[in-house]
PDBQT receptor file of N, H, CA, C and O in Angstrom, charges set to zero:
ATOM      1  N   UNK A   1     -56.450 -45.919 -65.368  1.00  0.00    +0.000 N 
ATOM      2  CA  UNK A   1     -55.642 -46.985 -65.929  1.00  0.00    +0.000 C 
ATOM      3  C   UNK A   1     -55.657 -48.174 -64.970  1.00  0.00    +0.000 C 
ATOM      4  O   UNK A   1     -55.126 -47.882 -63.898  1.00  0.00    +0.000 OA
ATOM      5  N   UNK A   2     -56.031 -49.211 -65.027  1.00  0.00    +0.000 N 
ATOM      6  H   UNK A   2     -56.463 -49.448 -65.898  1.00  0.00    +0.000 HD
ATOM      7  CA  UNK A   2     -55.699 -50.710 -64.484  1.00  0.00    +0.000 C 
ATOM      8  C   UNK A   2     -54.448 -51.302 -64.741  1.00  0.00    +0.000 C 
ATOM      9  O   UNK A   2     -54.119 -51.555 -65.900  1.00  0.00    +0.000 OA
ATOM     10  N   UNK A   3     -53.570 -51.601 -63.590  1.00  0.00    +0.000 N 
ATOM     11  H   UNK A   3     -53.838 -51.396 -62.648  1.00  0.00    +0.000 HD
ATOM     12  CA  UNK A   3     -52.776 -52.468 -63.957  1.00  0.00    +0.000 C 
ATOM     13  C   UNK A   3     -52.875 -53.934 -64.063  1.00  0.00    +0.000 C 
ATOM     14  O   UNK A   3     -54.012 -54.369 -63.881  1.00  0.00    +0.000 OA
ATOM     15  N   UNK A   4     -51.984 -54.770 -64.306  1.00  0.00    +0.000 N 
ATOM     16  H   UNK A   4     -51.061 -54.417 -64.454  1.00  0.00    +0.000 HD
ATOM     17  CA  UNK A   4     -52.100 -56.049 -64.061  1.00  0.00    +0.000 C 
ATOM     18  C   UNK A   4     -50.846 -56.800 -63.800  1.00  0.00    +0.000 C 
ATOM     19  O   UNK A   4     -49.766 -56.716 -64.384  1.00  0.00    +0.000 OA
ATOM     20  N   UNK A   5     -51.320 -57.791 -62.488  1.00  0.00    +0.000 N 
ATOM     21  H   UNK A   5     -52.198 -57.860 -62.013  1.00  0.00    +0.000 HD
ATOM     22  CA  UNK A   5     -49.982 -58.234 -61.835  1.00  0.00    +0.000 C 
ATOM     23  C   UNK A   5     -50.067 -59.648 -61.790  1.00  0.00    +0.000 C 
ATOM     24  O   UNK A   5     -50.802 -60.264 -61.018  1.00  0.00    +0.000 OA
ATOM     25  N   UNK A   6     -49.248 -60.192 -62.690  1.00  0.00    +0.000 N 
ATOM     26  H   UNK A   6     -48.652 -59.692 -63.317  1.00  0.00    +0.000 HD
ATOM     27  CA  UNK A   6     -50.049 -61.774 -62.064  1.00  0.00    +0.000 C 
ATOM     28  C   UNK A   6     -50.996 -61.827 -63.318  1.00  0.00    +0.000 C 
ATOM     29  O   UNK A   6     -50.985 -62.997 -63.701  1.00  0.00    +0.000 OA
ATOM     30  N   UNK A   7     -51.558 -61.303 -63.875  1.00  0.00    +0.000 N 
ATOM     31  H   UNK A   7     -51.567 -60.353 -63.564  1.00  0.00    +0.000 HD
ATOM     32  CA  UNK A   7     -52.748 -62.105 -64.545  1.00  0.00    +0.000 C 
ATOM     33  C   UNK A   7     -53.765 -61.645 -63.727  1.00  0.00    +0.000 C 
ATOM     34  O   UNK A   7     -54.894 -62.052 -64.000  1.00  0.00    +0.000 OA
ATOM     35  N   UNK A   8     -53.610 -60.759 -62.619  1.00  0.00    +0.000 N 
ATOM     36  H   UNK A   8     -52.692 -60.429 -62.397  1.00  0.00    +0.000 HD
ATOM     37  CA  UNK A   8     -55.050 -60.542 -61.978  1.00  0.00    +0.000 C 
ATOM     38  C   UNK A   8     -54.561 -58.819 -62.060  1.00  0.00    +0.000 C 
ATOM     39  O   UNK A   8     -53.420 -58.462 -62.353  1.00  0.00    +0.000 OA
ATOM     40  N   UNK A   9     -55.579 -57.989 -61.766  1.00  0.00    +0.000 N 
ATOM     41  H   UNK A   9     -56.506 -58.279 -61.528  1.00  0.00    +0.000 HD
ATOM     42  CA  UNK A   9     -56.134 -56.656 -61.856  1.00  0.00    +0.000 C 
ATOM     43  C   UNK A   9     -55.490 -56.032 -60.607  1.00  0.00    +0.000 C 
ATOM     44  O   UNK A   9     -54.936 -56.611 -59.672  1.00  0.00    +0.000 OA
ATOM     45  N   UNK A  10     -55.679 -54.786 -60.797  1.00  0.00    +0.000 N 
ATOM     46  H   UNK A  10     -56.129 -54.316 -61.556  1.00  0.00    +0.000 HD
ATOM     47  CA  UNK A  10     -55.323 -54.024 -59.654  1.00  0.00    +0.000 C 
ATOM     48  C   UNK A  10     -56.313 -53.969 -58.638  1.00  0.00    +0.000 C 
ATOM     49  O   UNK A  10     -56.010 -53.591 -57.506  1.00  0.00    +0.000 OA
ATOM     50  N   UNK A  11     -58.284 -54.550 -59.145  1.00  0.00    +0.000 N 
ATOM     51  H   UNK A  11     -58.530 -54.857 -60.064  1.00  0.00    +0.000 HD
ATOM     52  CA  UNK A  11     -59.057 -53.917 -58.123  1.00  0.00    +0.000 C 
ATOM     53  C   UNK A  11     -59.257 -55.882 -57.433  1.00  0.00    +0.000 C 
ATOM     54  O   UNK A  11     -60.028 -56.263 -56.552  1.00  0.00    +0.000 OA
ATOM     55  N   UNK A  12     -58.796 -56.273 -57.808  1.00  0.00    +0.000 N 
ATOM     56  H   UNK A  12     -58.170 -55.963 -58.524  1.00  0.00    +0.000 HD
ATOM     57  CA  UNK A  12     -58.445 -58.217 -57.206  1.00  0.00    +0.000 C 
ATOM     58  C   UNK A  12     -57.329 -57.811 -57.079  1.00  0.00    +0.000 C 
ATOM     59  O   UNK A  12     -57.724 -56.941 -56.303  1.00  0.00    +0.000 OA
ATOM     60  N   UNK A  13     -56.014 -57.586 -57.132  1.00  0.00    +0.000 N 
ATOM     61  H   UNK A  13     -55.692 -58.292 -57.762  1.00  0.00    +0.000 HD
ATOM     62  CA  UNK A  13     -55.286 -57.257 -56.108  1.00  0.00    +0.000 C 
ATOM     63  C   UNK A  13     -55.563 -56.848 -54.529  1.00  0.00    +0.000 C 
ATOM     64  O   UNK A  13     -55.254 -57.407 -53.476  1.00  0.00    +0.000 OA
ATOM     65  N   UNK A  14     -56.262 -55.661 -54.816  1.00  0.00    +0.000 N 
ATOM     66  H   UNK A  14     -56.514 -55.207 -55.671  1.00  0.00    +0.000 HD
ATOM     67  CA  UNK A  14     -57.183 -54.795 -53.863  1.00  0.00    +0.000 C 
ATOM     68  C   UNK A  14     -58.017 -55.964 -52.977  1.00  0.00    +0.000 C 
ATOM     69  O   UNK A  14     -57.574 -56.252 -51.865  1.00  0.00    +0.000 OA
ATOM     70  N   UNK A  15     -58.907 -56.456 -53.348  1.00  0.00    +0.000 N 
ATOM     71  H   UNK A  15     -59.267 -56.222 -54.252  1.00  0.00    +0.000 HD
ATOM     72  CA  UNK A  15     -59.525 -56.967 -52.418  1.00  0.00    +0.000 C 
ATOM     73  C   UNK A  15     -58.763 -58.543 -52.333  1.00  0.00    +0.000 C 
ATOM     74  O   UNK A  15     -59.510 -59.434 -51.929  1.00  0.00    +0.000 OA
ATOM     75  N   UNK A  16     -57.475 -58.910 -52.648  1.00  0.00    +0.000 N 
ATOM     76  H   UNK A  16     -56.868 -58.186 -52.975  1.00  0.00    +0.000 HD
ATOM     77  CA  UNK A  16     -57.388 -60.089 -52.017  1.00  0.00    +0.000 C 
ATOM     78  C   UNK A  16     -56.429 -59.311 -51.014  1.00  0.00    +0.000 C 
ATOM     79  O   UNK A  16     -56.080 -60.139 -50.173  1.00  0.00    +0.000 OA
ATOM     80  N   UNK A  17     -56.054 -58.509 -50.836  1.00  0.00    +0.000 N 
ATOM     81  H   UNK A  17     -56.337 -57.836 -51.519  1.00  0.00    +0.000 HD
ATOM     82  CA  UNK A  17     -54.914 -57.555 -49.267  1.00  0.00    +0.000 C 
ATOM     83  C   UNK A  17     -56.351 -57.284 -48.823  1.00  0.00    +0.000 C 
ATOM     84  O   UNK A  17     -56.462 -57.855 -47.738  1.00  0.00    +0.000 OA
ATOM     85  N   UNK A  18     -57.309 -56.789 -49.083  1.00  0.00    +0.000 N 
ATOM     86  H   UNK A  18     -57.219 -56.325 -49.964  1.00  0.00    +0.000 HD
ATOM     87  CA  UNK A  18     -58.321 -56.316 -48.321  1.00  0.00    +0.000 C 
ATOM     88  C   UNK A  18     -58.789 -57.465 -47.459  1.00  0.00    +0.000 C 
ATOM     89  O   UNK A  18     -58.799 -57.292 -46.240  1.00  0.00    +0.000 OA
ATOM     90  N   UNK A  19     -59.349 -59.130 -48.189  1.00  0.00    +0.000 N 
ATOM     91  H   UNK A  19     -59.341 -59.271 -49.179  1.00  0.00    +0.000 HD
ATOM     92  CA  UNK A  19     -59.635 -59.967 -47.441  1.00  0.00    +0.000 C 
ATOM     93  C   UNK A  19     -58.448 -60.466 -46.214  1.00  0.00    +0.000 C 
ATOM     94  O   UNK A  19     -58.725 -60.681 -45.034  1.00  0.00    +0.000 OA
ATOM     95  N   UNK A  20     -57.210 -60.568 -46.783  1.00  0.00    +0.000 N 
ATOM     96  H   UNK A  20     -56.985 -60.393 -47.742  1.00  0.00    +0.000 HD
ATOM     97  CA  UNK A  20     -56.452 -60.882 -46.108  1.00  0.00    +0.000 C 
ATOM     98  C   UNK A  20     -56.108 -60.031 -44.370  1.00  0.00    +0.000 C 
ATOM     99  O   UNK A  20     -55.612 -60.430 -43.316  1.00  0.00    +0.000 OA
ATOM    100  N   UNK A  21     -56.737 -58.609 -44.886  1.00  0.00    +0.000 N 
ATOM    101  H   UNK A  21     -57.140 -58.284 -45.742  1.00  0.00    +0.000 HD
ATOM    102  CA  UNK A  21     -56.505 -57.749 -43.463  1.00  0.00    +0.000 C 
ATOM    103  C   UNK A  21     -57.228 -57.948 -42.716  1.00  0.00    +0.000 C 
ATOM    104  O   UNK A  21     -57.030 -57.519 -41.579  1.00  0.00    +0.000 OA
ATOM    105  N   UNK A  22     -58.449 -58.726 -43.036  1.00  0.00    +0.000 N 
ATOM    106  H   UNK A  22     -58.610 -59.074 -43.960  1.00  0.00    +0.000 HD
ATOM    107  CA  UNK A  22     -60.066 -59.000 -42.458  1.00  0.00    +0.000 C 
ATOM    108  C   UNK A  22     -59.627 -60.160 -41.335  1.00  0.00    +0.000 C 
ATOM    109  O   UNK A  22     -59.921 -60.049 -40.145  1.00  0.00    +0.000 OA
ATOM    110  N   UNK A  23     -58.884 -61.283 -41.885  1.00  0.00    +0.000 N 
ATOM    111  H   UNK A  23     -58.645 -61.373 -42.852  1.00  0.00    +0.000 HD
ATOM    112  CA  UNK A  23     -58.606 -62.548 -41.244  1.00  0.00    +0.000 C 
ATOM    113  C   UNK A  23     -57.846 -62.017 -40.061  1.00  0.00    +0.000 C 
ATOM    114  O   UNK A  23     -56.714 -61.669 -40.395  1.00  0.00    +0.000 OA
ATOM    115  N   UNK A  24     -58.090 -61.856 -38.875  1.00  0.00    +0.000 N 
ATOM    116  H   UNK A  24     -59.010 -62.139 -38.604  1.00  0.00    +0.000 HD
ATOM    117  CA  UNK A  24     -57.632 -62.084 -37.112  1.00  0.00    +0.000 C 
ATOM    118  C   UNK A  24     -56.870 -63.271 -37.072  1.00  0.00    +0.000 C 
ATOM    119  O   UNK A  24     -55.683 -63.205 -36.754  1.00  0.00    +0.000 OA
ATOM    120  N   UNK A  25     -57.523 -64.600 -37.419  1.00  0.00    +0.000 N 
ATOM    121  H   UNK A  25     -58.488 -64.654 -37.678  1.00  0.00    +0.000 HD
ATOM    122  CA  UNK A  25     -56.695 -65.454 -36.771  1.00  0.00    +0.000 C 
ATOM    123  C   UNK A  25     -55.184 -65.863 -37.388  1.00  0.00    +0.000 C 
ATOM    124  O   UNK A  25     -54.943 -66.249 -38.532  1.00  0.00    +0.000 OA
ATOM    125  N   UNK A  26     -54.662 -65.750 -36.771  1.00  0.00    +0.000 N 
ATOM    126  H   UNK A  26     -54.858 -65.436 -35.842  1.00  0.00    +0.000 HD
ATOM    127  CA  UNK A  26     -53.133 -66.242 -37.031  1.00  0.00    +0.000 C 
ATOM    128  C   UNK A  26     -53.256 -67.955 -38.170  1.00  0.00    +0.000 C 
ATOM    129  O   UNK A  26     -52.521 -68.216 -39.122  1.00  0.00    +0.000 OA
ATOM    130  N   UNK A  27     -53.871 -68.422 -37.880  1.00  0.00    +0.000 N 
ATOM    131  H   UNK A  27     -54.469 -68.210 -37.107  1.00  0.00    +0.000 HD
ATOM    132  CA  UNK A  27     -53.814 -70.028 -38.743  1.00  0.00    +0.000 C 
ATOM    133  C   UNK A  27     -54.210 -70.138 -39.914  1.00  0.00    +0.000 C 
ATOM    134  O   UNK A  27     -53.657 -70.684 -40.868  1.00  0.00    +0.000 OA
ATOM    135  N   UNK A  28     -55.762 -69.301 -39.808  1.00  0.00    +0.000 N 
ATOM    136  H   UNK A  28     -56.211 -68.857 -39.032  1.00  0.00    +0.000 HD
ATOM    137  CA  UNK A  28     -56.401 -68.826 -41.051  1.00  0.00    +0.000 C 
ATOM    138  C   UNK A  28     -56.080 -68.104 -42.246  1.00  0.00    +0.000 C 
ATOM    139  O   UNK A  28     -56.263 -68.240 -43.456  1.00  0.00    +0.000 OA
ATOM    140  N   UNK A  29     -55.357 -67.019 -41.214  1.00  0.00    +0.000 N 
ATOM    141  H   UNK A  29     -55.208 -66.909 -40.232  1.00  0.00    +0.000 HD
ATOM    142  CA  UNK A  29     -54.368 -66.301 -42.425  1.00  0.00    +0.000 C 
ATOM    143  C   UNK A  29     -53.189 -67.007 -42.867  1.00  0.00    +0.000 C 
ATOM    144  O   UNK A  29     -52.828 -66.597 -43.970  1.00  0.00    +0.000 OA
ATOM    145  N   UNK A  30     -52.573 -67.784 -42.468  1.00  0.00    +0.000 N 
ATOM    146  H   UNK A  30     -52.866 -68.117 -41.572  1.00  0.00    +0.000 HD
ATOM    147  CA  UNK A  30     -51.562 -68.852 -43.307  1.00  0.00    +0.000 C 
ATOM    148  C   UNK A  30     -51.964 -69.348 -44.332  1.00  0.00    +0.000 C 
ATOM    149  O   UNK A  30     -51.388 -69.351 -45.420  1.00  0.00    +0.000 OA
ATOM    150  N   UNK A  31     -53.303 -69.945 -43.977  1.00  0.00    +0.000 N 
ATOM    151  H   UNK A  31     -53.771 -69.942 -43.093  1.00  0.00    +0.000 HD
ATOM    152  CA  UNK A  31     -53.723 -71.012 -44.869  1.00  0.00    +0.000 C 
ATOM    153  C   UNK A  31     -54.328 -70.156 -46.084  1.00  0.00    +0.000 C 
ATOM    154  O   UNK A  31     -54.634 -70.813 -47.078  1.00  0.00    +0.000 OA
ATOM    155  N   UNK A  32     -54.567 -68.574 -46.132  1.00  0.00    +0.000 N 
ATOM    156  H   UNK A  32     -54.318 -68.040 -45.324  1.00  0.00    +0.000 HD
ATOM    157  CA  UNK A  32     -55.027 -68.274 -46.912  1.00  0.00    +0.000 C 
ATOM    158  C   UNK A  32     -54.052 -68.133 -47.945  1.00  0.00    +0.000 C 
ATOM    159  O   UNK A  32     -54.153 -68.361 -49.150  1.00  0.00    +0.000 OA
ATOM    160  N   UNK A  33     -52.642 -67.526 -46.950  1.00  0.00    +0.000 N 
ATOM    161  H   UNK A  33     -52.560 -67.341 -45.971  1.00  0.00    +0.000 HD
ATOM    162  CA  UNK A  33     -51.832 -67.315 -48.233  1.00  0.00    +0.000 C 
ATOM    163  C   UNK A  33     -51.006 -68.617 -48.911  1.00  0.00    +0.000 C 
ATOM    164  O   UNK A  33     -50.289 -68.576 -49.911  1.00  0.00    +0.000 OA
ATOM    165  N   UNK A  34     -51.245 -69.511 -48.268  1.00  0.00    +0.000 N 
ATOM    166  H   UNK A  34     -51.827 -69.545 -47.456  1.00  0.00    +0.000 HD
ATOM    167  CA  UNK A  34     -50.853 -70.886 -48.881  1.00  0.00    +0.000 C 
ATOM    168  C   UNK A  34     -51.827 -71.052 -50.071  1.00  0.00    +0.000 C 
ATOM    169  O   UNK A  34     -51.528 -71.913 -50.898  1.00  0.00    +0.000 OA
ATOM    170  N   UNK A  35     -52.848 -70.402 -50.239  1.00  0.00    +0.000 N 
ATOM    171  H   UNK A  35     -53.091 -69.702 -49.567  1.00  0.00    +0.000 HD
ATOM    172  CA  UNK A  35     -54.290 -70.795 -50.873  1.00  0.00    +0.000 C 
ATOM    173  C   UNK A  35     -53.693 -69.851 -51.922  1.00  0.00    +0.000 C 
ATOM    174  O   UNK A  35     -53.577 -70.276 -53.072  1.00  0.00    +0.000 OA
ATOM    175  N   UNK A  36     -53.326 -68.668 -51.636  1.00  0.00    +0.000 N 
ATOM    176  H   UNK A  36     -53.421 -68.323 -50.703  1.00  0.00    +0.000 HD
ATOM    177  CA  UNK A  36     -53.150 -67.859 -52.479  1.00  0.00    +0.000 C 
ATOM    178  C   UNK A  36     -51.804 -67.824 -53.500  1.00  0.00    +0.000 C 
ATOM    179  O   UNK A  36     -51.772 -67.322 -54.624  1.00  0.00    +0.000 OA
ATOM    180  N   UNK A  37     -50.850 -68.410 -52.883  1.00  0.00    +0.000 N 
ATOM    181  H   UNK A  37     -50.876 -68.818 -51.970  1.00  0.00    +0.000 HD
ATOM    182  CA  UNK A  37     -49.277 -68.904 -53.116  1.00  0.00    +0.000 C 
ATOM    183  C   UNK A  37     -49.865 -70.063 -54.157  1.00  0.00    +0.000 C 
ATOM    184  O   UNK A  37     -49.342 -70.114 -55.270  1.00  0.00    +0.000 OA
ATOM    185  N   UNK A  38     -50.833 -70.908 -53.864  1.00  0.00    +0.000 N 
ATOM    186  H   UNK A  38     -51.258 -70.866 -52.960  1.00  0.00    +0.000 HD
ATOM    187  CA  UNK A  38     -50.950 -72.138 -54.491  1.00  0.00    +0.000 C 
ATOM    188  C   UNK A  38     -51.063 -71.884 -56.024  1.00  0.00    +0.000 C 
ATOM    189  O   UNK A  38     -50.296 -72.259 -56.911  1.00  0.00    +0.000 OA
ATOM    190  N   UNK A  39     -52.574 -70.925 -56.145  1.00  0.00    +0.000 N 
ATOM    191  H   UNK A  39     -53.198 -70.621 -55.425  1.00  0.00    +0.000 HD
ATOM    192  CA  UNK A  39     -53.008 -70.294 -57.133  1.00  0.00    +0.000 C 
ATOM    193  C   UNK A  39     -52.508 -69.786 -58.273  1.00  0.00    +0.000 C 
ATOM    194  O   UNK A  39     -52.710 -69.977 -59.472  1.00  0.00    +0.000 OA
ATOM    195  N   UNK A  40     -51.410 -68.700 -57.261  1.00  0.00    +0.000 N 
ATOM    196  H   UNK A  40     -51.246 -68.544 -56.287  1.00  0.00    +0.000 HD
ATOM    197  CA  UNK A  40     -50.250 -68.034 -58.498  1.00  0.00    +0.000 C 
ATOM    198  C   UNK A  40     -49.791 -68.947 -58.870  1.00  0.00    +0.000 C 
ATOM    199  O   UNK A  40     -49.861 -68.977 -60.099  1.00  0.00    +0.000 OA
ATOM    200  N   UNK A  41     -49.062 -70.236 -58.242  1.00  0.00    +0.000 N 
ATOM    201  H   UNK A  41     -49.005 -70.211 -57.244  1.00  0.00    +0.000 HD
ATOM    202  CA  UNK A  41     -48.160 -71.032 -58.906  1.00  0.00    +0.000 C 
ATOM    203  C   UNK A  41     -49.006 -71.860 -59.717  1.00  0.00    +0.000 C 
ATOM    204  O   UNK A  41     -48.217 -72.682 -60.182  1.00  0.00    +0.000 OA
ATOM    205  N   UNK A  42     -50.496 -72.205 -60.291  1.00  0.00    +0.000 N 
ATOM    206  H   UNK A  42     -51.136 -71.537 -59.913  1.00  0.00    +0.000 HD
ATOM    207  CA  UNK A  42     -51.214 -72.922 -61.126  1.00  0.00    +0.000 C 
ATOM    208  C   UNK A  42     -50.868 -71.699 -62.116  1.00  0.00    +0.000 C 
ATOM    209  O   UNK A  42     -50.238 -71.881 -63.158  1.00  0.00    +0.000 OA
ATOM    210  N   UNK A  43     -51.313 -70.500 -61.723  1.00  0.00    +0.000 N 
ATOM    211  H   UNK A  43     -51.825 -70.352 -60.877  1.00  0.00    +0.000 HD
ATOM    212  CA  UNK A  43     -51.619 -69.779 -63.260  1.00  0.00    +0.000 C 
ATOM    213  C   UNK A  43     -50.079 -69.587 -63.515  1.00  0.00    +0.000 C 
ATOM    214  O   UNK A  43     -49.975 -69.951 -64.686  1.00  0.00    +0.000 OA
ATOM    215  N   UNK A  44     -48.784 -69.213 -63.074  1.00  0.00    +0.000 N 
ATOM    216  H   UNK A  44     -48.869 -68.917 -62.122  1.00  0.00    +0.000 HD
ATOM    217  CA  UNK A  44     -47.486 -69.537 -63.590  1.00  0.00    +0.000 C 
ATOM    218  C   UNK A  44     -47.410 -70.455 -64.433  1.00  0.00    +0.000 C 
ATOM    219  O   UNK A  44     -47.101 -70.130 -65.580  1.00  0.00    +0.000 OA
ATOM    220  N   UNK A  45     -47.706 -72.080 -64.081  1.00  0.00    +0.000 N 
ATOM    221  H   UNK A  45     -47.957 -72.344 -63.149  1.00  0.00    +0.000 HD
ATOM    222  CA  UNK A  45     -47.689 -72.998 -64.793  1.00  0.00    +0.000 C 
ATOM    223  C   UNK A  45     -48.475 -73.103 -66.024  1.00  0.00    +0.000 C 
ATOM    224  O   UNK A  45     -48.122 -73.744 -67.014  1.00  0.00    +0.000 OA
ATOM    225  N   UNK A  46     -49.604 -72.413 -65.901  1.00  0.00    +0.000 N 
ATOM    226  H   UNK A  46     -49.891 -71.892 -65.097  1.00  0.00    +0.000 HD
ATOM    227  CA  UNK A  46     -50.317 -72.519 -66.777  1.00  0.00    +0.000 C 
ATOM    228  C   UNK A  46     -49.744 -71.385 -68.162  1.00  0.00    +0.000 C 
ATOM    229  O   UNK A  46     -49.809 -71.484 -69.387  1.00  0.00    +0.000 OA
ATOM    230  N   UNK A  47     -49.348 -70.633 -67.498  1.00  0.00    +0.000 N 
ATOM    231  H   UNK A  47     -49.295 -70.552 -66.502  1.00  0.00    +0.000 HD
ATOM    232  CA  UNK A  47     -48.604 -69.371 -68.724  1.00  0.00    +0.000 C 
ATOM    233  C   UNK A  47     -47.278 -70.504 -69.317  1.00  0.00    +0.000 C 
ATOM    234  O   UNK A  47     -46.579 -69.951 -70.166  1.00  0.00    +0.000 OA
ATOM    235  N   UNK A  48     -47.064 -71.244 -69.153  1.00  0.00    +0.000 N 
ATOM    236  H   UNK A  48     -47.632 -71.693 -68.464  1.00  0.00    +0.000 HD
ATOM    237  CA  UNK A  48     -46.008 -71.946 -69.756  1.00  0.00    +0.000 C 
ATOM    238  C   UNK A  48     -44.465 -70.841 -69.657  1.00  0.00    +0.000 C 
ATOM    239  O   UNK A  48     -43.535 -70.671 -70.446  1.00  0.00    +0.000 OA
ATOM    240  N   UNK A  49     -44.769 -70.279 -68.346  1.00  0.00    +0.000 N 
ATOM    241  H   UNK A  49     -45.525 -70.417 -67.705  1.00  0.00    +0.000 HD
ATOM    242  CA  UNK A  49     -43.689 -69.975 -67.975  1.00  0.00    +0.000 C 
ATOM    243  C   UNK A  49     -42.551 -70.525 -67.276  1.00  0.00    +0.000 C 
ATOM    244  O   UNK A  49     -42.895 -71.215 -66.316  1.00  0.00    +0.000 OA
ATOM    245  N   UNK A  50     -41.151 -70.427 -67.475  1.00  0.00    +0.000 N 
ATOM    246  H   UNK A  50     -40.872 -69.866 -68.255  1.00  0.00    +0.000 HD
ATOM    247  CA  UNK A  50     -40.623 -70.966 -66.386  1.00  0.00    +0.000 C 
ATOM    248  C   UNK A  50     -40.199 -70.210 -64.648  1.00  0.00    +0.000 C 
ATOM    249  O   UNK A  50     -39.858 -69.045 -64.446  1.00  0.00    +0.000 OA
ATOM    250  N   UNK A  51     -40.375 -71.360 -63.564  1.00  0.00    +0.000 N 
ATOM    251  H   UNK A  51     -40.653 -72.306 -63.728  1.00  0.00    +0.000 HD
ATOM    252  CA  UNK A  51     -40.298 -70.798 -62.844  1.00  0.00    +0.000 C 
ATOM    253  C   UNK A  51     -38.936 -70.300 -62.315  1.00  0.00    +0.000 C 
ATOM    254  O   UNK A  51     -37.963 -71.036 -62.150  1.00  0.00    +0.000 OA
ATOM    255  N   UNK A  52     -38.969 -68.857 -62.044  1.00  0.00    +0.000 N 
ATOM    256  H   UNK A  52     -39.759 -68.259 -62.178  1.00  0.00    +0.000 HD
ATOM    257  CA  UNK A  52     -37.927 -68.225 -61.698  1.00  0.00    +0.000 C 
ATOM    258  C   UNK A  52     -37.001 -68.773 -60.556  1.00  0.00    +0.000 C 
ATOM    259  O   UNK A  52     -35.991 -68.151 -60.228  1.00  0.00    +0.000 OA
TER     260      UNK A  52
């Protein structure tokens, strides 16, 4: 069974914690999850949801 979180999959779930464990540097990994924070909040908007 696949779940889905977000609009994305359980095995992209998987590898965006997987990339994220990869990143060492402290700055890089900010900016990823700013990258990644950004994202969810386009496809939120885009579901014509409101934000919680």
């Amino acid at each position: 069974m696949t779940y889905n979180f977000y609009g994305i999959t359980e095995a992209e779930l998987f590898r965006l914690i997987t990339a994220y464990s990869a990143i060492k540097n402290p700055s890089i990994r900010a900016e990823f999850l700013r990258t990644v924070e950004a994202w969810a909040m386009d496809q939120w908007d885009a579901s014509g949801s409101e934000v919680p």
